[in-house]
C-alpha positions as CSV (number, residue, x, y, z in Angstrom):
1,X,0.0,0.0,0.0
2,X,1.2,3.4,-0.8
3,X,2.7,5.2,2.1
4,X,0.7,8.7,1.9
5,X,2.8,12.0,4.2
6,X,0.4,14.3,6.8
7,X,-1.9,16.3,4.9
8,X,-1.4,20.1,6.3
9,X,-5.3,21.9,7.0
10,X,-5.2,25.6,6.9
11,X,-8.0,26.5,9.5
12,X,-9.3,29.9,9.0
13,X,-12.4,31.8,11.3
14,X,-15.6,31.4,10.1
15,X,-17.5,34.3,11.4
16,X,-21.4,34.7,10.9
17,X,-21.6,37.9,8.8
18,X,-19.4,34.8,5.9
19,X,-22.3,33.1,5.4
20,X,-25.4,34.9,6.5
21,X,-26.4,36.0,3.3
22,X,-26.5,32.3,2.2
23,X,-28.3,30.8,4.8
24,X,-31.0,34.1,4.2
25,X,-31.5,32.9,0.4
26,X,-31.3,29.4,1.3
27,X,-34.4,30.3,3.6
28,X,-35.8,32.8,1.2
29,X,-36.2,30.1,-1.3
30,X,-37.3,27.7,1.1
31,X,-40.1,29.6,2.3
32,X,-41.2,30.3,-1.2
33,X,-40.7,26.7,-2.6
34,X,-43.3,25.6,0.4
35,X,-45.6,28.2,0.0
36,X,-46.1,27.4,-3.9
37,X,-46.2,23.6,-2.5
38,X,-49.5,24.5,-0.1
39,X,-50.8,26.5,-2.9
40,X,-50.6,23.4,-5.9
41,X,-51.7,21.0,-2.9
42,X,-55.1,22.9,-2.5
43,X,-55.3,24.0,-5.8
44,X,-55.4,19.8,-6.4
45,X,-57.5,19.7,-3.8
46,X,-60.6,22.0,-5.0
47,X,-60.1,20.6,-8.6
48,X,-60.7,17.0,-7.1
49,X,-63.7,18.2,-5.1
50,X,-65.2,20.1,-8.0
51,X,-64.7,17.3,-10.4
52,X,-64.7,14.1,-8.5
53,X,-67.9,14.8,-6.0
């Protein structure tokens, strides 16, 4: 087996302002994706009752 040498990791701070603005627009698309989820799911839902009852 090939005898691999230490691997050096440069550490650096991660402070909170780095990736706030990620996290936001993670959460931004989040809320969106599951809104336009409730609104298809009761949209299906009123088509079925219409159409089916």
């Amino acid at each position: 087996m090939a005898d691999h040498g230490p691997t050096t990791l440069e550490l650096v701070e991660v402070k909170s302002e780095d990736i706030m603005a990620e996290r936001r627009g993670f959460y931004e698309a989040f809320m969106a994706g599951t809104t336009w989820a409730a609104g298809a799911t009761i949209i299906i839902l009123v088509l079925m009752w219409i159409f089916l009852v």
